[in-house]
Jmol script that loads the backbone (N, CA, C; Angstrom):
load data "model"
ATOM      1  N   UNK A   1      15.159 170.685  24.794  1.00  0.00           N
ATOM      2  CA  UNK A   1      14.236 171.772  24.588  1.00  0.00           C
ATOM      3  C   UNK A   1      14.533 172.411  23.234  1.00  0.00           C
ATOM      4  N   UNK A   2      13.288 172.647  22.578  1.00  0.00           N
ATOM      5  CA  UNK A   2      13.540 173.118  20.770  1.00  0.00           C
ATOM      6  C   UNK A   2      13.269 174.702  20.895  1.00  0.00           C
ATOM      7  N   UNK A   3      14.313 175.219  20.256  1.00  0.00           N
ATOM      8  CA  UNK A   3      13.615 176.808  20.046  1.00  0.00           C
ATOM      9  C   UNK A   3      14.230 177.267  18.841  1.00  0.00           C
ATOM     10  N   UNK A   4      13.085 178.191  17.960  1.00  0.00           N
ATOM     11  CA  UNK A   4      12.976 179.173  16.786  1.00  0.00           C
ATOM     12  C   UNK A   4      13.533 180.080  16.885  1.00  0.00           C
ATOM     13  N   UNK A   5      14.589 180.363  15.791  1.00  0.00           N
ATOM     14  CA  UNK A   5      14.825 181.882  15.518  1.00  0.00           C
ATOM     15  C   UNK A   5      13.769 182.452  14.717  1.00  0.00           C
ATOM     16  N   UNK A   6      13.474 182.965  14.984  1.00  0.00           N
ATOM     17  CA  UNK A   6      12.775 183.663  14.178  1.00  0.00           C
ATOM     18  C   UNK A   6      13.052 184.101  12.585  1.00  0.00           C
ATOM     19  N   UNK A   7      13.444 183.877  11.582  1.00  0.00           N
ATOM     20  CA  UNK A   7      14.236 184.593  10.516  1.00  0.00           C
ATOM     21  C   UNK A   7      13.421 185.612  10.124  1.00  0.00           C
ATOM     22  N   UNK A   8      12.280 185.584   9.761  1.00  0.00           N
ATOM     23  CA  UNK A   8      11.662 186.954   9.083  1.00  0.00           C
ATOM     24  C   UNK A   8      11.904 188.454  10.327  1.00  0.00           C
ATOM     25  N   UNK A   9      12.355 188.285  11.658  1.00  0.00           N
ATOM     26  CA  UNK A   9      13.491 189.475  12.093  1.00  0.00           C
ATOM     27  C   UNK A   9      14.119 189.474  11.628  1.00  0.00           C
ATOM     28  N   UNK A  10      14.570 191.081  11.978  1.00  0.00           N
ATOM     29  CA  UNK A  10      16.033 191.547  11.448  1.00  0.00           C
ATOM     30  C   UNK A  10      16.824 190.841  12.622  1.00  0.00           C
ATOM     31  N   UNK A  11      18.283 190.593  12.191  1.00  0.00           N
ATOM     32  CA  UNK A  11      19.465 189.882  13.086  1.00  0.00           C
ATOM     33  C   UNK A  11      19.428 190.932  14.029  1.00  0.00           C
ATOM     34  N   UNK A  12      19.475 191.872  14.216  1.00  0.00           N
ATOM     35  CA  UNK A  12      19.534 192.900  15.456  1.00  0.00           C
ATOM     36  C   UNK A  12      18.192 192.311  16.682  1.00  0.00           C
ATOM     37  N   UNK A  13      17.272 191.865  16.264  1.00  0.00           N
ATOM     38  CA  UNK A  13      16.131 191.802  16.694  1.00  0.00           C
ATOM     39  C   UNK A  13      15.873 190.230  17.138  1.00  0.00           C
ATOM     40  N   UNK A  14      16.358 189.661  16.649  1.00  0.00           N
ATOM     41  CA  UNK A  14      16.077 187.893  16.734  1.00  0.00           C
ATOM     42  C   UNK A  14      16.321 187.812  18.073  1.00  0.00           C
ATOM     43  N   UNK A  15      15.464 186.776  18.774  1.00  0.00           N
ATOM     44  CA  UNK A  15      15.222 185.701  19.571  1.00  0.00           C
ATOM     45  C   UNK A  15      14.931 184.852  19.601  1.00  0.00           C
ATOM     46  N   UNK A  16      15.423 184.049  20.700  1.00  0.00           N
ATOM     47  CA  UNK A  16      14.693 182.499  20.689  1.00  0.00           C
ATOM     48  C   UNK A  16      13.619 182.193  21.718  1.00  0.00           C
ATOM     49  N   UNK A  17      12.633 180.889  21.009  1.00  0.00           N
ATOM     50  CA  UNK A  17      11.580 181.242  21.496  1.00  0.00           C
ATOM     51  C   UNK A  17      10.886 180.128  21.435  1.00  0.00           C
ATOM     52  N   UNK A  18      10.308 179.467  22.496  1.00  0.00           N
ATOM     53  CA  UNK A  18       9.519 178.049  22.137  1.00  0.00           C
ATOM     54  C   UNK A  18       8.154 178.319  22.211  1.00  0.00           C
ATOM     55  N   UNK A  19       7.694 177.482  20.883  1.00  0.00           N
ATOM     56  CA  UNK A  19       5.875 177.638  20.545  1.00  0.00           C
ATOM     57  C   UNK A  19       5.305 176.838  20.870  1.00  0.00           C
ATOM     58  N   UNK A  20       4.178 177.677  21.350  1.00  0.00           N
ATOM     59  CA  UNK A  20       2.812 176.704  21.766  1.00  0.00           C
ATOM     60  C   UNK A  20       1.831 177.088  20.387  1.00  0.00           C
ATOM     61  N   UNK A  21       0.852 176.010  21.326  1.00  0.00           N
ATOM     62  CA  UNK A  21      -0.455 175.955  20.729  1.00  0.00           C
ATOM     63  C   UNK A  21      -0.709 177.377  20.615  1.00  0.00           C
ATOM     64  N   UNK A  22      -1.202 177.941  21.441  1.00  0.00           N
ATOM     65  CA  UNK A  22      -1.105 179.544  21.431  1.00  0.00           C
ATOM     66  C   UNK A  22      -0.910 180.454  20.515  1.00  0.00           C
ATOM     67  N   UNK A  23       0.634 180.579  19.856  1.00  0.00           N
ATOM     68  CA  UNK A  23       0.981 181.127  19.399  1.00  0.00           C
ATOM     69  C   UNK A  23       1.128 181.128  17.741  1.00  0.00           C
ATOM     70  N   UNK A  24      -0.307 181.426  17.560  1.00  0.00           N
ATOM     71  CA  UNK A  24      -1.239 181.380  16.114  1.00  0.00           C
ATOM     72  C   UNK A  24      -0.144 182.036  15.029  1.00  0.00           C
ATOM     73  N   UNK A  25       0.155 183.737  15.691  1.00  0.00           N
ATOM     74  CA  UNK A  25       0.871 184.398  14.753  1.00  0.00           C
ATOM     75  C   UNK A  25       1.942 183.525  14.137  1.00  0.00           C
ATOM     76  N   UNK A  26       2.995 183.615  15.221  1.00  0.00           N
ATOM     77  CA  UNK A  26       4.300 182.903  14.766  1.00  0.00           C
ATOM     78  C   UNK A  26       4.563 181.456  14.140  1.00  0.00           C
ATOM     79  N   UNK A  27       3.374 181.014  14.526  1.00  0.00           N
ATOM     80  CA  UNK A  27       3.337 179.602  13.809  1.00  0.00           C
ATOM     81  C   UNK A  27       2.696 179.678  12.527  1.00  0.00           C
ATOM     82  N   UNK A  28       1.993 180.871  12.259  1.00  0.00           N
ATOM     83  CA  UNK A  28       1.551 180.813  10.393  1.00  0.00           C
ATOM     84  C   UNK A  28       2.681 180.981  10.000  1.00  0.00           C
ATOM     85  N   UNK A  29       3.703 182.191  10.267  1.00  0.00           N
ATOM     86  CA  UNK A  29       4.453 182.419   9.959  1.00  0.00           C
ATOM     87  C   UNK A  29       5.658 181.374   9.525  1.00  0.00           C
ATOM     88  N   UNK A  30       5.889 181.217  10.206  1.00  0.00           N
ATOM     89  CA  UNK A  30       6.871 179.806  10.539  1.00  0.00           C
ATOM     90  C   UNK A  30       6.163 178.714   9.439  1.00  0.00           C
ATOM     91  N   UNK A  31       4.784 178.379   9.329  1.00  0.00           N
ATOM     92  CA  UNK A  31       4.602 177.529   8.763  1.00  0.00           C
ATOM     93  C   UNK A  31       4.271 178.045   6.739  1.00  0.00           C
ATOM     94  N   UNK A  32       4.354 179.112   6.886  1.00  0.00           N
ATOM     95  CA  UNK A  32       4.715 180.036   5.433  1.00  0.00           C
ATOM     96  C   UNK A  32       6.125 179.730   4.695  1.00  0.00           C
ATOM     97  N   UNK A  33       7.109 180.173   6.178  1.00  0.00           N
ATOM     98  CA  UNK A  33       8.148 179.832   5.206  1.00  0.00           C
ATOM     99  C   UNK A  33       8.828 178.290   5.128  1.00  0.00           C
ATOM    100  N   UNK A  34       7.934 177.367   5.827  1.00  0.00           N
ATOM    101  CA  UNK A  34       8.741 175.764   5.955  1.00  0.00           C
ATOM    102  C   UNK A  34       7.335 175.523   4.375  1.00  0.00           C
ATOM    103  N   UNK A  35       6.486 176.092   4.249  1.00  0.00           N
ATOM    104  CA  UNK A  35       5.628 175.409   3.299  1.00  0.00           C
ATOM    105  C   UNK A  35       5.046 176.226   2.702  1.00  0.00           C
ATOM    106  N   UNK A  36       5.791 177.219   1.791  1.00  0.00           N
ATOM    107  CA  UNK A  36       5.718 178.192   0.767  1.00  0.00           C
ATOM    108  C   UNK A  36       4.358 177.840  -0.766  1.00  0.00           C
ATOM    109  N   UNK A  37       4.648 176.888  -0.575  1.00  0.00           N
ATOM    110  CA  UNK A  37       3.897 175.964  -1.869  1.00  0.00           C
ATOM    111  C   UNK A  37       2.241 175.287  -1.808  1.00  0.00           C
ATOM    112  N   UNK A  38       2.005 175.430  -0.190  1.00  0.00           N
ATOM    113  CA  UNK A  38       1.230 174.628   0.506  1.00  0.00           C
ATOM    114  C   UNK A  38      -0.267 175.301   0.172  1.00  0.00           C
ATOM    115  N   UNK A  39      -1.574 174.558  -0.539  1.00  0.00           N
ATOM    116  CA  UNK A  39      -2.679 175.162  -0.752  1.00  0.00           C
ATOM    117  C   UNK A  39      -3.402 175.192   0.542  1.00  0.00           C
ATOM    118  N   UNK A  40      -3.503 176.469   0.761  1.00  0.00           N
ATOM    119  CA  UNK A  40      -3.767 176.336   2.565  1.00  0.00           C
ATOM    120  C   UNK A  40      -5.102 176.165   2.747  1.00  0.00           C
ATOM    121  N   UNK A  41      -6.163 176.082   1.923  1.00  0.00           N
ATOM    122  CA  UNK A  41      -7.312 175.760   1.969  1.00  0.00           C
ATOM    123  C   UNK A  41      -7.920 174.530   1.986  1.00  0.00           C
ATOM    124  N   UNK A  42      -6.887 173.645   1.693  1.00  0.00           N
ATOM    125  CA  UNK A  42      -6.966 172.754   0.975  1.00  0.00           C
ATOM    126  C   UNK A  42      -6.169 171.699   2.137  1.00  0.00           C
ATOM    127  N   UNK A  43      -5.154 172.125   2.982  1.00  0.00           N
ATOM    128  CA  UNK A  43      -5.106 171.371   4.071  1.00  0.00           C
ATOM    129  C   UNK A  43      -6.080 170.607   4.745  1.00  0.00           C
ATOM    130  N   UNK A  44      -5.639 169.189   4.626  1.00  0.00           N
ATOM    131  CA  UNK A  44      -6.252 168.776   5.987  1.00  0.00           C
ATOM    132  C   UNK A  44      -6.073 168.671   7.423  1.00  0.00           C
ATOM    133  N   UNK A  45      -6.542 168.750   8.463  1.00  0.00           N
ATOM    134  CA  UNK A  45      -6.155 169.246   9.471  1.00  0.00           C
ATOM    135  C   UNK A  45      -5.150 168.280  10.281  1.00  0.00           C
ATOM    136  N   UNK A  46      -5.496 167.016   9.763  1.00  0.00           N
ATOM    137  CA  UNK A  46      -4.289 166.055  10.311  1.00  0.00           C
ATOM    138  C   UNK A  46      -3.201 166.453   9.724  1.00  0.00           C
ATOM    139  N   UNK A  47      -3.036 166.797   8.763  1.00  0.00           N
ATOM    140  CA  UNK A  47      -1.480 167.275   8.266  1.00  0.00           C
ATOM    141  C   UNK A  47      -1.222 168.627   8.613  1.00  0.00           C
ATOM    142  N   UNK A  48      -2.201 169.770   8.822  1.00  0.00           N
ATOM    143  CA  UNK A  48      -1.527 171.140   9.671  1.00  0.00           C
ATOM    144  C   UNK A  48      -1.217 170.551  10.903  1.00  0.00           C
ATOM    145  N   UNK A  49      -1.810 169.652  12.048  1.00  0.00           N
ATOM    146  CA  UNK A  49      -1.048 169.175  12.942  1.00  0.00           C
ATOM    147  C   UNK A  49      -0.048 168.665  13.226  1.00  0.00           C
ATOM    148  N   UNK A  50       0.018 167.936  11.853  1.00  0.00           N
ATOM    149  CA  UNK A  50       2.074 166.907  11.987  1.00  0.00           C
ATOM    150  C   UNK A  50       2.513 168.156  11.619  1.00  0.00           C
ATOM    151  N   UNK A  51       2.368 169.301  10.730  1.00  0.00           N
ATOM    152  CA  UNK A  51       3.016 170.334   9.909  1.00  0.00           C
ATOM    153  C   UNK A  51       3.910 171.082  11.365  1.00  0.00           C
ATOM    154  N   UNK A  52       2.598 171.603  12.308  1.00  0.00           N
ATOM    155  CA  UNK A  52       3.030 172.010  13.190  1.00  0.00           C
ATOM    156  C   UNK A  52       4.199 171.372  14.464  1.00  0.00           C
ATOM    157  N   UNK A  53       3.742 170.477  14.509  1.00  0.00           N
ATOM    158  CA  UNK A  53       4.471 169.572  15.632  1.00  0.00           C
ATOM    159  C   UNK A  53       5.716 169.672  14.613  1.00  0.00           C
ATOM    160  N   UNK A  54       5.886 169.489  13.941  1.00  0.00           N
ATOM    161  CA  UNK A  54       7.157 169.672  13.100  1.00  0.00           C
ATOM    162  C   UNK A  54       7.991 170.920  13.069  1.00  0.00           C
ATOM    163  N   UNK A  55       7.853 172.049  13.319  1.00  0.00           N
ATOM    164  CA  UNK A  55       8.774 173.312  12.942  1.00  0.00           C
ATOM    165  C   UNK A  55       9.492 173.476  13.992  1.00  0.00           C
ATOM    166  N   UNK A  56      10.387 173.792  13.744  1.00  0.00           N
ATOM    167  CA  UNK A  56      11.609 173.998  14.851  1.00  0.00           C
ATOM    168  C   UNK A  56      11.335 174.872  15.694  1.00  0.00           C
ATOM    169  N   UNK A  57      11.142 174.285  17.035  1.00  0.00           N
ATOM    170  CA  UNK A  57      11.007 175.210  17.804  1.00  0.00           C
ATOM    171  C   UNK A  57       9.569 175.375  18.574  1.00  0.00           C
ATOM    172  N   UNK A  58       8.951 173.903  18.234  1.00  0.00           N
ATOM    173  CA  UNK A  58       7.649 173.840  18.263  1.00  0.00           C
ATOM    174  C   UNK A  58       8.003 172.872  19.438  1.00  0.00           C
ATOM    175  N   UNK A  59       7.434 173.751  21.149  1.00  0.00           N
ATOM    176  CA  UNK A  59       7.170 172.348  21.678  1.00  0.00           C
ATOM    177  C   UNK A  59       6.225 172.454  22.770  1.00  0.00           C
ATOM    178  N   UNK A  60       4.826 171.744  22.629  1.00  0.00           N
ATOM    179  CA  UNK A  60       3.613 171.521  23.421  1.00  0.00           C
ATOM    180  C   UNK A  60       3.255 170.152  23.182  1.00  0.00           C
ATOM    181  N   UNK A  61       2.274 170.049  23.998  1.00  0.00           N
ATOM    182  CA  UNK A  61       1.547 169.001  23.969  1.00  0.00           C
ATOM    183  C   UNK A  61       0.976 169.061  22.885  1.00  0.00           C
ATOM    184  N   UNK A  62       0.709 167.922  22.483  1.00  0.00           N
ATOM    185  CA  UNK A  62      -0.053 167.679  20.919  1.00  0.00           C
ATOM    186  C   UNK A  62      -1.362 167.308  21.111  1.00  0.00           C
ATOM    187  N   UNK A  63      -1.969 166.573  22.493  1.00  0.00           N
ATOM    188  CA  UNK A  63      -3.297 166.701  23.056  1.00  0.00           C
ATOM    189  C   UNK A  63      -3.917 167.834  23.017  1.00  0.00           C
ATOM    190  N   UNK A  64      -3.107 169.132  23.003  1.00  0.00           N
ATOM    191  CA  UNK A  64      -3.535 170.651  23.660  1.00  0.00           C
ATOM    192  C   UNK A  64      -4.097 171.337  22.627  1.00  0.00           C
ATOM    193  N   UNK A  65      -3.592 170.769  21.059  1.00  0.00           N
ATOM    194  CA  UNK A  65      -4.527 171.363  19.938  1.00  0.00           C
ATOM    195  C   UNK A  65      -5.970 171.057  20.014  1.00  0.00           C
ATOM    196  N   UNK A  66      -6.444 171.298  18.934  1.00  0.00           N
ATOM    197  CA  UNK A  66      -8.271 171.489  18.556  1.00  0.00           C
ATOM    198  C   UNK A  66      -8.472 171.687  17.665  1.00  0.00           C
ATOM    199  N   UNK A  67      -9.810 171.447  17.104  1.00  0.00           N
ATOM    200  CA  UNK A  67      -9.937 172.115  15.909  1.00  0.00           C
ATOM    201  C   UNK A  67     -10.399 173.380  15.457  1.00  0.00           C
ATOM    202  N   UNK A  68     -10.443 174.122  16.698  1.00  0.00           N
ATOM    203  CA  UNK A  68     -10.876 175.635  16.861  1.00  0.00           C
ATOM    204  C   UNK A  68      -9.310 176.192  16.609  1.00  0.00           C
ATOM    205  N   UNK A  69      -8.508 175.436  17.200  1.00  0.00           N
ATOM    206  CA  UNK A  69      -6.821 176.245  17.372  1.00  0.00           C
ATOM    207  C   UNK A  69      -6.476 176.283  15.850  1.00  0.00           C
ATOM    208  N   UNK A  70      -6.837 174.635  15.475  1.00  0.00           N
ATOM    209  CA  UNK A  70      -5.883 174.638  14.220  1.00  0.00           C
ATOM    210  C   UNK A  70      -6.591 175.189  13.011  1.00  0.00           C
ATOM    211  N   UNK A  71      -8.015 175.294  13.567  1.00  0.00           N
ATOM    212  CA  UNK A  71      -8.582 176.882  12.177  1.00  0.00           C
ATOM    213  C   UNK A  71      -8.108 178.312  12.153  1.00  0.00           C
ATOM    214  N   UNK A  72      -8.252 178.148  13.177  1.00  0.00           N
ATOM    215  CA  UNK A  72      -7.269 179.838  13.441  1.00  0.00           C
ATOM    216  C   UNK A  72      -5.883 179.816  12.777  1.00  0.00           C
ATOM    217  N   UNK A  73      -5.426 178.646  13.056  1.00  0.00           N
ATOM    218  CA  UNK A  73      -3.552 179.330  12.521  1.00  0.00           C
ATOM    219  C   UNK A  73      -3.818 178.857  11.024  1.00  0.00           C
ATOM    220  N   UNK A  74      -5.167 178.159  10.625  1.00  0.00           N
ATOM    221  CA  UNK A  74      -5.008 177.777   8.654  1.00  0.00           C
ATOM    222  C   UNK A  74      -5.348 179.218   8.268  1.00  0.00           C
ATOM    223  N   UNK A  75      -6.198 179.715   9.350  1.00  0.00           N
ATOM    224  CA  UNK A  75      -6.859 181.446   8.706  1.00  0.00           C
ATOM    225  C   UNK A  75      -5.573 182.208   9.297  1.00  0.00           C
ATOM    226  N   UNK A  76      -5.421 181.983  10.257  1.00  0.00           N
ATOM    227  CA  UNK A  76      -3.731 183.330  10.067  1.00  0.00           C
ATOM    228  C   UNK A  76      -3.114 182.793   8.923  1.00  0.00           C
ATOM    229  N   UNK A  77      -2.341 181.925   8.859  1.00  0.00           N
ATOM    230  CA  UNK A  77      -1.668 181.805   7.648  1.00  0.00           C
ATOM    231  C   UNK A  77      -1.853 182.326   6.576  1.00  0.00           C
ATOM    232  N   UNK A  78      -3.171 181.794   6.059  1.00  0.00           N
ATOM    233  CA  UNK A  78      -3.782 182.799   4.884  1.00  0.00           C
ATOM    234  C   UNK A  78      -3.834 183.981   4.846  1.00  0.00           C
ATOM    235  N   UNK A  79      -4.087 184.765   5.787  1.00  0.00           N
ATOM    236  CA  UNK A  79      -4.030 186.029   6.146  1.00  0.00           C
ATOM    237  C   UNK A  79      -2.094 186.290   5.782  1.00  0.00           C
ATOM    238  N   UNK A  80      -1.368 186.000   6.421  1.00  0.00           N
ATOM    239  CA  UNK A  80       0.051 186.235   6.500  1.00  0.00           C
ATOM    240  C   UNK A  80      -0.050 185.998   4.872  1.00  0.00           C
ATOM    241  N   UNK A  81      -0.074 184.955   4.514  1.00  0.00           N
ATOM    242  CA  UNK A  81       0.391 184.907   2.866  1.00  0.00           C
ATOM    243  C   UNK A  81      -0.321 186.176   1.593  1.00  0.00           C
ATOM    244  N   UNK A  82      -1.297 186.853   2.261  1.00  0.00           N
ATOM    245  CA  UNK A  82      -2.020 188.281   1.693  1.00  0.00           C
ATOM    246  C   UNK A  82      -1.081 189.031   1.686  1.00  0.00           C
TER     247      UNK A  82
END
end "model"
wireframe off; spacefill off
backbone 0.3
color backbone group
């Protein structure tokens, strides 16, 4: 079983925590600081999906995405990187 610290908490505050599909916020986040460089507009959605299935701490079904889910976390992201 994979789980995230969170780093953008403070150490007083950290937990661990396994992500779903769901969890739009923490996964822009998460995917901000694994891909700082990344033109997020410009993603294609097969690669925000490996992106995701990739971050530590990431664990769902990979059937369970969409392409409604994985617009939402390219627009949180963007949003987070504002």
């Amino acid at each position: 079983m994979a789980f995230a610290l969170h780093s953008h908490q403070q150490p007083e505050t950290c937990w661990l925590t396994e992500m779903k599909w769901s969890d739009i916020h923490d996964i822009a986040i998460e995917l901000e600081e694994a891909h700082p460089e990344a033109d997020i507009l410009d993603i294609r959605f097969t690669d925000l999906w490996k992106w995701v299935q990739d971050l530590p701490g990431f664990d769902d079904d990979p059937h369970k995405s969409n392409e409604k889910i994985l617009e939402a976390i390219q627009m949180t992201w963007l949003d987070e990187r504002d």
